[in-house]
Structures are given as structure tokens and as C-alpha cells.
N, C-alpha and C positions, 0 to 999 in steps of 0.2 A: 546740241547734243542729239545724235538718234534714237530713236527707238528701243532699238539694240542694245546702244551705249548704257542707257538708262535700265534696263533689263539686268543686263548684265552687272550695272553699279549696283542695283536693290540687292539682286542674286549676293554678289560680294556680299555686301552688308548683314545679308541674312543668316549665310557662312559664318563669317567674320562672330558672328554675336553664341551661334549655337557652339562654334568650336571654344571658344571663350567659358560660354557656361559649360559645356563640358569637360574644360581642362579644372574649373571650380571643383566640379563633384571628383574628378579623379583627383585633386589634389589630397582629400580625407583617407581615399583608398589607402588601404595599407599599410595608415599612419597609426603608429601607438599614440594610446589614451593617456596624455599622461598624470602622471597620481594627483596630480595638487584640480585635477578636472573630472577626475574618475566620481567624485560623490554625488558634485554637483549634476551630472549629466544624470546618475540613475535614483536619484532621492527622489521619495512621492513617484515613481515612474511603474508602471505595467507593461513588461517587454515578452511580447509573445517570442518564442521561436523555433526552433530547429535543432536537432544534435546531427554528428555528420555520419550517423546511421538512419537519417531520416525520420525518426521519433520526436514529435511535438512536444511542448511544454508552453506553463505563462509562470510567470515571476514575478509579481508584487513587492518594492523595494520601499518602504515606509519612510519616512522622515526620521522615524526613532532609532531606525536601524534595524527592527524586524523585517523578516520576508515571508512569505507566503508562496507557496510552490503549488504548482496543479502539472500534472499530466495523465494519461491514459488511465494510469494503475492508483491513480490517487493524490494526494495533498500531502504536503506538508509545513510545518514551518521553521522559524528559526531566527539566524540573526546572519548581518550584514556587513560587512565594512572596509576598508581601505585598507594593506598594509603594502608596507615593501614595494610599492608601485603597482602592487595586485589588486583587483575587485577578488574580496572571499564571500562565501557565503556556506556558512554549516547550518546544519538542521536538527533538528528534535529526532528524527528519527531513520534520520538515511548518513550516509556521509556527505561530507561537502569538502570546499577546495578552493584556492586561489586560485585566478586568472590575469595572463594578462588581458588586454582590451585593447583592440585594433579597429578601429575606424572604415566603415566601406561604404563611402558614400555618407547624405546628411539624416542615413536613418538605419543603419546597421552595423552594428556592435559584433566584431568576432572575437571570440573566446580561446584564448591556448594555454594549458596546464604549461608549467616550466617542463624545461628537457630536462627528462630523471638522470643523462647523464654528465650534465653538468653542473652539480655540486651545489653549494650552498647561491651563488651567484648568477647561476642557470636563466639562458631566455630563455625564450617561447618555443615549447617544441614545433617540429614543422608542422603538424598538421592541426587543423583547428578541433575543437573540443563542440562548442556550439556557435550559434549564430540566435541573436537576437532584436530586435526592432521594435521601437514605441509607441504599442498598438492604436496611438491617438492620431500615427499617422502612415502616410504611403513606406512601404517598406524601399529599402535601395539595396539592401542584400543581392548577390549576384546569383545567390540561384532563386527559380519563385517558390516563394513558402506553400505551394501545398502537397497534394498525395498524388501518386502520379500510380493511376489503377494500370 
């Protein structure tokens, strides 16, 4: 075998492996969370993130099912949980909401309120609500989480 040959085999190989792991992370992309995985993935978890007006938050999701909110204007808390195939979460003193939970990559969570115009059985509206990721690790969210002066 040449030189060449050998070059070119590693090259393949090299290809071959990244396109592989990158067909892995896109296969999360875009995927729904579904309900009976929804607890387990955010129980005990602290998910910094994003709203898609570019305003930060963090959210602390307990094991008891309390939450703990922070962002710019303040804190708050509240309570947590599963329904309908939704992640909800309301609060002591702001409003809160269902969501569904779509998958982007092996560390970002997006958020979509149901479409107000489809009735009690409504998906995801199209545009997302937030983005959030598990501050213990690399985010995979497609935009980068910070401030863009």
C-alpha cells in the first residue's frame, strides 16, 4: 500500500467516525422529550438559559418538585411537574406554564408553549419560548448563550 493509499485510508476513517458522531448529536435535534423522560432528565437539575428575546434566566428543579427561578429583575419560586406530556412550572409570584420539550443536541432543552390555536389537544407552537442547558455542562444549544454588545 502507498503512502497515499494509507493517507487517504486514515482521512476516510477520520471522516467516516466524525460524520458518525455527528449524525449521533443531530439525531436529539428536534426530537420531543417524551413525558414518561421529561422528570427524570430535569429533577435535582440547574438549567441556565435563554428566552428568544435574548433575556437570561437559571431554574433550579428540586427532587420535591419545588423550583427556584433567578433572572435579571429577580427570583422566585414555586412548584414543578409533568402533565399532559408537558414540563409545567408556576410560581409564588409571576405566572407560569406548560411546555413542551424538544431536544437539540446532548445538552439543550427547547421550550414551546402549545399553539393557542389549536384547542385542548394543541402541539407546539412554532416558535420556541426558551432554551435551556445543564449548567454542569458544555451547552449544545444552536445559538451561543451569551450577550452580544
Amino acid at each position: 500500500m502507498s503512502h497515499m493509499q494509507r493517507v487517504f485510508g486514515r482521512l476516510s476513517a477520520i471522516l467516516v467516525a466524525l460524520g458518525v458522531g455527528l449524525a449521533a448529536q443531530a439525531a436529539h435535534a428536534g426530537a420531543r422529550v417524551p413525558e414518561a423522560e421529561i422528570a427524570a432528565l430535569f429533577s435535582g437539575v440547574t438549567l441556565d438559559g435563554i428566552y428568544n428575546n435574548g433575556a437570561f434566566f437559571s431554574e433550579t428543579y428540586s427532587e420535591d418538585g419545588s423550583v427556584r427561578y433567578h433572572d435579571i429583575d429577580g427570583s422566585d419560586s414555586g412548584q414543578w411537574s409533568v402533565r399532559d406530556g408537558k414540563f409545567c412550572t408556576f410560581y409564588d409570584s409571576q405566572e407560569g406554564a406548560c411546555f413542551f420539550v424538544e431536544r437539540d443536541g446532548a445538552n439543550c432543552f427547547t421550550f414551546f408553549v402549545p399553539d393557542e390555536t389549536g384547542g385542548p389537544d394543541a402541539g407546539p407552537a412554532k416558535d420556541w419560548t426558551s432554551r435551556g442547558w445543564d449548567r454542569r455542562k458544555p451547552s449544545t444549544c444552536p445559538t451561543a448563550p451569551e450577550i452580544q454588545l
